[in-house]
C-alpha positions as CSV (number, residue, x, y, z in Angstrom):
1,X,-17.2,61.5,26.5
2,X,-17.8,60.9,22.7
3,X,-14.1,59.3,23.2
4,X,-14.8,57.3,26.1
5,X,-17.6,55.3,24.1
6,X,-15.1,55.3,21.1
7,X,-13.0,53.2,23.5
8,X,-15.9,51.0,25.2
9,X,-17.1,50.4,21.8
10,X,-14.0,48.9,20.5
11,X,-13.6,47.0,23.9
12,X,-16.7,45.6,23.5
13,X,-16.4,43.9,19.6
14,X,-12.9,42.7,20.6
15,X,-14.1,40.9,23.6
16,X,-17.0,39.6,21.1
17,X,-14.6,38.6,18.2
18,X,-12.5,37.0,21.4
19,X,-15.1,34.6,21.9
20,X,-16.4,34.1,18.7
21,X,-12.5,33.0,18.3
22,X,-12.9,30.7,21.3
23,X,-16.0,29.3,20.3
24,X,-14.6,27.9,16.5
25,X,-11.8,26.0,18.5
26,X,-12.7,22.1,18.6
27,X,-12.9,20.8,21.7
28,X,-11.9,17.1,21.2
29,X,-12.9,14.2,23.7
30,X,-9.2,13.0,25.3
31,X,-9.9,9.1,24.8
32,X,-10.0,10.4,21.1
33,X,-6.1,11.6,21.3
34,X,-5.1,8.6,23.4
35,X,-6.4,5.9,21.3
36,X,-8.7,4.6,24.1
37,X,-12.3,6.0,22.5
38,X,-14.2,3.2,21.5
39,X,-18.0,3.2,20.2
40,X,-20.9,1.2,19.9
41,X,-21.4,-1.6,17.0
42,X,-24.9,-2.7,16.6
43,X,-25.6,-6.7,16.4
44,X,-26.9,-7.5,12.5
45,X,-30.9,-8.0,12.3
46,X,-30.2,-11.4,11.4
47,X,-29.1,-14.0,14.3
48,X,-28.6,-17.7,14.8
49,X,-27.9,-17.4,11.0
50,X,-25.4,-18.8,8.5
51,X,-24.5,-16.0,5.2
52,X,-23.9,-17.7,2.2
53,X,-21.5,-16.3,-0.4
54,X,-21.7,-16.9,-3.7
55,X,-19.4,-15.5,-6.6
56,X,-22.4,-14.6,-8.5
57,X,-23.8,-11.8,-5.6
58,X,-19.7,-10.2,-5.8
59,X,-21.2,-7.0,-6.5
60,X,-24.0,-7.0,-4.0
61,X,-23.6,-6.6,-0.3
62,X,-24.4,-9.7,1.9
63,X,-25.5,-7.1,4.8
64,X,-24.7,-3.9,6.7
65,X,-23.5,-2.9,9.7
66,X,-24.9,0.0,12.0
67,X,-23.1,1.9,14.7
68,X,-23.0,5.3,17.0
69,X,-20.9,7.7,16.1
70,X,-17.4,7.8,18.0
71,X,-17.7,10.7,20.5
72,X,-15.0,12.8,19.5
73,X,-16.7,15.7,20.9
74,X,-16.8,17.3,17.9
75,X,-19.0,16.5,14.7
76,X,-17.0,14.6,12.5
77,X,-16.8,13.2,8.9
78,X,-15.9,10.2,9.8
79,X,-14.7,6.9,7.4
80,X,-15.4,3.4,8.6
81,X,-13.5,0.5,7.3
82,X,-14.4,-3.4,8.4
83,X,-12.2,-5.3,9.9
84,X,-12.8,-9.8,9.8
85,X,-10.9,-12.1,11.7
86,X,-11.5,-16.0,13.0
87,X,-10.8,-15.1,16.8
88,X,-12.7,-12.6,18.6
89,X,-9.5,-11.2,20.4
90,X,-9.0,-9.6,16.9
91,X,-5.3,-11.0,17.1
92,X,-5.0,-11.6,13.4
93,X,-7.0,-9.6,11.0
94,X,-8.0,-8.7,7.2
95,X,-9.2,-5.2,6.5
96,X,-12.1,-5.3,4.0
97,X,-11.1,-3.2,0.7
98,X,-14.1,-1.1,0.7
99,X,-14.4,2.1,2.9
100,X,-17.5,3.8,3.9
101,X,-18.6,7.5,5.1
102,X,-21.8,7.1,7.2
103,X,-22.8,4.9,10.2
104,X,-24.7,1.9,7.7
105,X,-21.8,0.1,6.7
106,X,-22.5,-2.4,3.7
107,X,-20.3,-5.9,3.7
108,X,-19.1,-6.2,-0.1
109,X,-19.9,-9.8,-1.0
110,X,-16.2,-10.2,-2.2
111,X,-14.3,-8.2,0.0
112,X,-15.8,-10.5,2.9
113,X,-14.7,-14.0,1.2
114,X,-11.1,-12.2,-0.1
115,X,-10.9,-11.6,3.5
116,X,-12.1,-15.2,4.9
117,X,-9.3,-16.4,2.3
118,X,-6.5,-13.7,3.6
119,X,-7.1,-15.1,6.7
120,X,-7.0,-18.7,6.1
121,X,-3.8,-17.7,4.4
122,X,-4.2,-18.5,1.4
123,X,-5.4,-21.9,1.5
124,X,-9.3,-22.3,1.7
125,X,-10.3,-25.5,2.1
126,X,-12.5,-27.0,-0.5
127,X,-15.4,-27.7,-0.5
128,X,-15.8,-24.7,2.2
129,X,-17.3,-24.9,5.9
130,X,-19.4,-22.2,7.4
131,X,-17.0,-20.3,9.5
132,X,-17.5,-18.5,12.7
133,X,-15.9,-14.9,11.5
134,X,-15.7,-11.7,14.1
135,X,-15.9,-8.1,12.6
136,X,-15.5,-4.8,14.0
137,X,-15.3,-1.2,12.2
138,X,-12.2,0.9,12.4
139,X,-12.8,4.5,12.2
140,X,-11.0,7.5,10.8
141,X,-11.1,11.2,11.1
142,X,-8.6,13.1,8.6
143,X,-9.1,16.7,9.4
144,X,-9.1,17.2,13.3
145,X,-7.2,19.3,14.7
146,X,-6.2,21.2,17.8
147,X,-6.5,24.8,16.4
148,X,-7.2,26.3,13.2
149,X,-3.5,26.6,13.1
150,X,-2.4,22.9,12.7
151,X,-1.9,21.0,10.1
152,X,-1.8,17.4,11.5
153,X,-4.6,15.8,12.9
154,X,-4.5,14.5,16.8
155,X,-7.9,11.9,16.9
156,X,-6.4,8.4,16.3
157,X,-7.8,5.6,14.5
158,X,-11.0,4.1,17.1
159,X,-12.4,0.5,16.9
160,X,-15.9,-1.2,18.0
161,X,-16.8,-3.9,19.7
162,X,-16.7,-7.1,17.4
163,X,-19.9,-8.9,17.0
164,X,-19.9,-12.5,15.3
165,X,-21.2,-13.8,11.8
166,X,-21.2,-16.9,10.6
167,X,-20.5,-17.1,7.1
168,X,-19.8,-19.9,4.5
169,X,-17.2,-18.6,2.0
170,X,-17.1,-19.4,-1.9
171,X,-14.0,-21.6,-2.8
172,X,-11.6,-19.2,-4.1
173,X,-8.3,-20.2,-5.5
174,X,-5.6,-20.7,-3.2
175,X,-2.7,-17.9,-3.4
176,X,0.5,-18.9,-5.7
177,X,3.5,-17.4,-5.5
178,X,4.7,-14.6,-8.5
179,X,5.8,-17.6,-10.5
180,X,2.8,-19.4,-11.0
181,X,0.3,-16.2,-10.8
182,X,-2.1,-16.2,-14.0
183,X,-1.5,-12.7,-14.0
184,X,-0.1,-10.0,-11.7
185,X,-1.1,-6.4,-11.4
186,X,2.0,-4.4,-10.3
187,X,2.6,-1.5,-7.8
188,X,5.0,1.5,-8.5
189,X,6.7,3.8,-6.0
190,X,6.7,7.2,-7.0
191,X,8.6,10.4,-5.5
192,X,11.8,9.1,-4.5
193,X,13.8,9.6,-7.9
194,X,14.3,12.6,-9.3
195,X,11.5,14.2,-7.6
196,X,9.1,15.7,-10.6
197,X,6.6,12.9,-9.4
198,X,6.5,11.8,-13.2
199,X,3.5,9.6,-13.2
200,X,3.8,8.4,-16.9
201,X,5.9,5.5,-18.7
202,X,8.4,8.1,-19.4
203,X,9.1,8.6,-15.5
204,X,10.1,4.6,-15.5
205,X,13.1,4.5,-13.7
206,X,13.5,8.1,-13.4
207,X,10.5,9.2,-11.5
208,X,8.6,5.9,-10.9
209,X,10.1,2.0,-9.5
210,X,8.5,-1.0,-9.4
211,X,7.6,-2.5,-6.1
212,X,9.5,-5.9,-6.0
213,X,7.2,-9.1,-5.6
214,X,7.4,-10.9,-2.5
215,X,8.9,-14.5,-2.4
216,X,5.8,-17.2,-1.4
217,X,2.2,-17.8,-2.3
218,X,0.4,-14.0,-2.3
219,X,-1.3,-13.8,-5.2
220,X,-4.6,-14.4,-6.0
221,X,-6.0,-15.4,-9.6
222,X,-7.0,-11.0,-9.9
223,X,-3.4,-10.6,-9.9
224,X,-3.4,-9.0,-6.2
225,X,-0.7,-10.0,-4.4
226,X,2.2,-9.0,-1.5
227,X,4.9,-6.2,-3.0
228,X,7.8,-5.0,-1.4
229,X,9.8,-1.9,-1.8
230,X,13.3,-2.1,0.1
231,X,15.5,1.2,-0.4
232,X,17.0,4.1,1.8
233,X,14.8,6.9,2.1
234,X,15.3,10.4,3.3
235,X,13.2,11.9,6.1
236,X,12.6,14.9,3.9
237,X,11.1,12.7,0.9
238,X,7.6,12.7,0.2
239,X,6.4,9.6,-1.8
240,X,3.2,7.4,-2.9
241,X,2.1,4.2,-3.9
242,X,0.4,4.2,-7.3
243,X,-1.2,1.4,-9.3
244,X,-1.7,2.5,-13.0
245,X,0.9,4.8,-14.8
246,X,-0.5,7.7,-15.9
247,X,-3.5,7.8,-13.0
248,X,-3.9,9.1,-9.5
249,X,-7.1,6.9,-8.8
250,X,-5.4,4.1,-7.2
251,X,-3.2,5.3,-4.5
252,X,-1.8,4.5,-1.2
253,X,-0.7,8.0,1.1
254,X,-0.7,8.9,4.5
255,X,-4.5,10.2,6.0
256,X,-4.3,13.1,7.4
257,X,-1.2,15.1,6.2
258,X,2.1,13.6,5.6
259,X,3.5,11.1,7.8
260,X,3.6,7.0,7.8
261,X,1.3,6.6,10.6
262,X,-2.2,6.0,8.6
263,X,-1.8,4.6,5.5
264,X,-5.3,5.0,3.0
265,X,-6.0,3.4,-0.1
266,X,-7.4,6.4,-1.9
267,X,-9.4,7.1,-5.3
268,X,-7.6,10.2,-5.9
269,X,-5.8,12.7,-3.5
270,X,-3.8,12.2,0.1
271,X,-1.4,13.0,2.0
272,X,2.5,11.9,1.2
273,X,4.0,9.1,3.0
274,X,7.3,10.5,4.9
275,X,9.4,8.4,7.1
276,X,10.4,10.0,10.3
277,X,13.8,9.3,10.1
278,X,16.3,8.8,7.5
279,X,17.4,5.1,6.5
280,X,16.7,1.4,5.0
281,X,12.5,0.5,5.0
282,X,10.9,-1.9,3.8
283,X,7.5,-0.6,1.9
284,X,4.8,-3.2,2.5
285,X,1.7,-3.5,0.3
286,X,-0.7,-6.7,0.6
287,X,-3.4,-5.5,-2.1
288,X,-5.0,-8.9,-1.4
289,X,-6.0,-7.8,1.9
290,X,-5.7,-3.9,0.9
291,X,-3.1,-2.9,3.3
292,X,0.0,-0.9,3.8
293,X,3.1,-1.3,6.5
294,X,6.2,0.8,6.3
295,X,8.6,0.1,8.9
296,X,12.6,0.7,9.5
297,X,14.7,-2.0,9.0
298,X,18.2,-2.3,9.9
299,X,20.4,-3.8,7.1
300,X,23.6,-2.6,5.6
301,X,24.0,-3.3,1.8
302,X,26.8,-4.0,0.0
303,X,26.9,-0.8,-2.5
304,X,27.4,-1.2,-5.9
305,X,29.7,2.1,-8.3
306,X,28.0,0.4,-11.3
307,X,25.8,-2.0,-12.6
308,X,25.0,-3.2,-16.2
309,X,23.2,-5.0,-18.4
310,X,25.3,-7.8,-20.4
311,X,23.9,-10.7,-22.9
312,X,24.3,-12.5,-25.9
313,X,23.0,-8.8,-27.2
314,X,26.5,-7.6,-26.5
315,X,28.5,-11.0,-27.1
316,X,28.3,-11.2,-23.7
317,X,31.5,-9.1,-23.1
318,X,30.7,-5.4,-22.3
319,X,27.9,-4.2,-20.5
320,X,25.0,-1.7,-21.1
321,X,25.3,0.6,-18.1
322,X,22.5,1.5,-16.3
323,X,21.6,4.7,-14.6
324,X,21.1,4.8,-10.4
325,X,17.7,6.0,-9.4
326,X,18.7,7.6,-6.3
327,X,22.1,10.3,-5.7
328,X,23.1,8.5,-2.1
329,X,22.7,5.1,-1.1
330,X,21.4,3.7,-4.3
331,X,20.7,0.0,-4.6
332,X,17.5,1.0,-7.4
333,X,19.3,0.7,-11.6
334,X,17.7,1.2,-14.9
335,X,18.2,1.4,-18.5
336,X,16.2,2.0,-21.7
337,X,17.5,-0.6,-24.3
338,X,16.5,-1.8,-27.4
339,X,17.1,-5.4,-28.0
340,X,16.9,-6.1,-32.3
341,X,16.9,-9.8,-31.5
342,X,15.6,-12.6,-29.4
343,X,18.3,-12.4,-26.4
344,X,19.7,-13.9,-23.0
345,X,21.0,-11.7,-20.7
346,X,21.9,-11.4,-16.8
347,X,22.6,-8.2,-14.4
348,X,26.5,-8.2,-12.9
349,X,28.0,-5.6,-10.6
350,X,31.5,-3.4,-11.2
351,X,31.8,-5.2,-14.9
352,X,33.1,-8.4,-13.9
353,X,31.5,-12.0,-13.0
354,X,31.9,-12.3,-9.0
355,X,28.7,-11.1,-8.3
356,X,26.3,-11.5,-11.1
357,X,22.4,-12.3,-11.2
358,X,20.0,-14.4,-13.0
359,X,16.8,-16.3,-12.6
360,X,15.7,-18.8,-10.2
361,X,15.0,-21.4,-12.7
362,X,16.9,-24.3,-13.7
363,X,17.4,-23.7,-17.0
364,X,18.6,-20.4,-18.9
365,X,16.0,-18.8,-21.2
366,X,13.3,-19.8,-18.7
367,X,10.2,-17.6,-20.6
368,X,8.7,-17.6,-17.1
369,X,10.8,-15.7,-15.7
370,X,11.1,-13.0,-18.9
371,X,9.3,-10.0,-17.4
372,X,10.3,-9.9,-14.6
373,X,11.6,-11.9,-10.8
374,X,13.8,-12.2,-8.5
375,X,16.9,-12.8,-9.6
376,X,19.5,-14.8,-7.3
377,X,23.2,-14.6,-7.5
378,X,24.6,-16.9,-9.9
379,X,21.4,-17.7,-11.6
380,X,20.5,-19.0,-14.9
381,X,20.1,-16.4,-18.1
382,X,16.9,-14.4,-18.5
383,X,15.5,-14.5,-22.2
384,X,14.2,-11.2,-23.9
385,X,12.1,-10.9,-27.0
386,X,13.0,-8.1,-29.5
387,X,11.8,-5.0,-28.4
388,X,12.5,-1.9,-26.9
389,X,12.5,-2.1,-23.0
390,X,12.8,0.2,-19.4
391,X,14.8,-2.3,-17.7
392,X,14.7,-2.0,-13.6
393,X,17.2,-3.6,-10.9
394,X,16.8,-3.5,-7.2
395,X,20.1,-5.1,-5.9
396,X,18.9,-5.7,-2.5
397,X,16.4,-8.5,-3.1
398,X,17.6,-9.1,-6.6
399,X,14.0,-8.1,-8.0
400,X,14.1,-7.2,-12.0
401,X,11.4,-5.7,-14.3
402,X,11.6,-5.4,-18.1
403,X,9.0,-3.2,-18.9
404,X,8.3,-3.4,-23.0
405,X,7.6,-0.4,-24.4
C-alpha cells in the first residue's frame, strides 16, 4: 500500500510539473506570425493644426504618438519606430532615427524634418511649405518564440494605421553627392575578413572595410549619407555594420538572432547579419534616413591574382602589392604604406597598365579626391601627403580609402 502511494505520489507531481511546463509556453496570436496583426494608433491631441519646426527645438520633441499594444497574445516588450511619408498609401517612406520602448512615442524635432528632406529626396524647397505628412509606427518584438527551445523569433514586424500631420519643415541643405560633402562620417564592415572581428585601426583591412560611398547626392551637411558594400559573402559568415573604430555603440545587426531579415540600428549588442545563401550582395546603409537593405545581386566580376599600389613613390614602375581581404572570391585589397613624400599614385591590376584606376576628376593630383572615391578606369592620378597610410581597394565599384594613420 505504502508503494502504491509511492507511485500515485510521483504520478501526481509529474502531471503537475506537465502543466506547469504547458503553461510557460507562449501562446502567440497567428496574425502575429503571418504578418497580418495590425493595432491601433491614436489621432494626436492637436487637430486642424500646422507643427512648426525650427532648428533651434532639434533636441525637443514636436509631439508624441500613443497606441494599443499589438495583440500578440502574449505580453511583450515591444520597440516602436515611426515611420513619415507624403502619401497615405505609405508607398514611399523614411524611418525616423529614434526608437522607442513604450506605447507614448515622442517625434524627435530632427528626425521628423531629416525625414521630410529624405523624402523630398534631397531637395527641399526653400523657403519651405507646410506639408501634409502621414505617419504610422512599426513595431518590433526580438525575443518571441515558439518554445523555450528556439532561438529565432516567429512575430513579424506589425504596423498602425497612419494618421496625418501637417508639418512645416526647416530648410535644410539639400544632399550633395561624396564630392562636394562638407564632411562625411564613414561606415565599416566588420566580420568578413579574417574573422577575429578586430574592431580597432589595426583590424583595417584585415578585420574591418570600408563601406564604399554611393555615386549621387546622399549626403547631408552631418556627413550622413548612402554607403554601399558589394562583395561575395559566405552563408556561414556572421558580420556587422559599425560606425566608430574601436566602439560597439553604433551598430547595425539583425533583431532577433542572426539572419538579414530585420535589420536594427543598435547602441550596443545584436544579432549578426547572415545571408541565407552564399554569393555577390550588395550591403545597403542610408544613415540619412537610418536604414539598412541587403539583398542578392547577380553579377560576375572579373577577378583579379594581384593588385598593387604604383606612383611617383616608386618611379612609377613596380608596384606595392597589396594583401586580399577575403581567401575566395576576393574583389576587397589593402596595404599599409608609408609615403616619405608628397606623391601621385593610381591602383592597376596583374602589374601592367590595361586595366588601371584613378580619380574622376579632370586633372591628376585632384586634393578632392585624396582620401578617398571612386576611382574609374583610366582615371587621372590620386595625390597623397606624406604619411603613413591603411590603403583599401574594392575592385567592383572602384571605391578607394587612404586611411592616415
Amino acid at each position: 500500500m505504502k508503494k502504491l502511494n509511492i507511485l500515485l505520489f510521483g504520478l501526481f507531481l509529474l502531471a503537475a510539473f506537465s502543466a506547469c511546463q504547458k503553461d510557460e509556453m507562449l501562446t502567440i496570436n497567428p496574425l502575429a506570425e503571418s504578418g497580418d496583426l495590425t493595432f491601433h494608433l491614436n489621432q494626436t491631441r492637436y487637430t486642424n493644426y500646422t507643427y512648426i519646426l525650427e532648428e533651434a527645438n532639434n533636441d525637443l520633441s514636436m509631439d508624441a504618438l500613443t497606441c494599443d499594444q499589438p495583440d500578440y497574445g502574449f505580453t511583450a516588450a515591444v520597440t516602436y519606430y515611426i515611420q513619415a511619408s507624403f502619401t497615405e498609401d505609405m508607398a514611399e517612406y523614411s524611418e525616423l532615427a529614434t526608437s522607442i520602448q513604450g506605447e507614448t512615442v515622442a517625434i524627435n524635432t530632427k528626425d521628423m524634418n531629416k525625414a521630410m528632406l529624405a523624402l523630398y529626396q534631397g531637395t527641399m524647397p526653400n523657403p519651405t511649405v507646410a506639408k501634409d505628412v502621414y505617419v504610422r509606427l512599426k513595431a518590433i518584438v526580438s525575443t518571441a518564440t515558439p518554445t523555450p527551445l528556439d532561438s529565432v523569433p516567429i512575430v513579424k514586424p506589425v504596423y498602425s494605421n497612419v494618421v496625418k500631420l501637417n508639418i512645416l519643415p526647416y530648410f535644410m541643405e539639400d544632399l550633395v553627392s561624396y564630392d562636394n560633402a562638407k564632411k562625411i562620417i564613414p561606415w565599416y564592415v566588420i566580420g568578413l575578413g579574417d574573422g577575429a572581428w578586430k574592431n580597432e585601426v589595426a583590424g583595417l583591412g584585415v578585420s574591418v572595410f570600408p563601406m564604399s560611398v554611393a555615386p549621387g547626392n546622399w549626403f547631408d551637411s552631418e556627413g550622413n549619407g548612402k554607403f554601399i558594400f558589394t562583395s561575395y559573402i559566405k552563408a556561414d559568415q556572421g558580420f556587422k555594420l559599425i560606425r566608430d573604430l574601436g566602439s560597439w555603440d553604433a551598430q547595425w545587426g539583425n533583431g532577433g538572432g542572426d539572419g538579414i531579415n530585420n535589420p536594427v540600428f543598435k547602441d550596443g549588442g545584436s544579432g549578426n547579419f547572415k545571408v541565407p545563401e552564399s554569393g555577390y550582395y550588395n550591403v545597403i546603409l542610408n544613415s540619412v534616413t537610418n536604414e539598412v537593405k541587403i539583398e542578392k545581386v547577380e553579377i560576375t566580376p572579373t577577378a583579379y591574382t594581384k593588385m598593387g599600389l604604383i606612383g611617383a613613390m616608386t618611379d612609377w614602375a613596380s608596384d606595392v602589392e597589396m594583401a586580399p581581404f577575403q581567401a575566395d572570391n576576393n574583389h576587397l585589397w589593402y596595404v599599409e604604406y608609408k609615403f616619405g613624400t608628397d606623391s601621385q599614385c593610381k591602383f592597376r591590376a596583374n602589374g601592367g597598365w590595361d586595366v588601371n584606376w584613378g580619380t574622376p576628376s579632370a586633372n591628376d593630383g585632384d586634393p578632392l579626391y585624396s582620401i578617398f572615391g571612386l576611382g574609374v578606369q583610366g582615371g587621372k592620378n590620386m595625390i597623397e601627403t606624406a604619411g603613413t597610410y591603411m590603403v583599401m581597394f574594392n575592385d567592383i565599384d572602384g571605391f578607394y580609402y587612404f586611411y592616415k594613420k
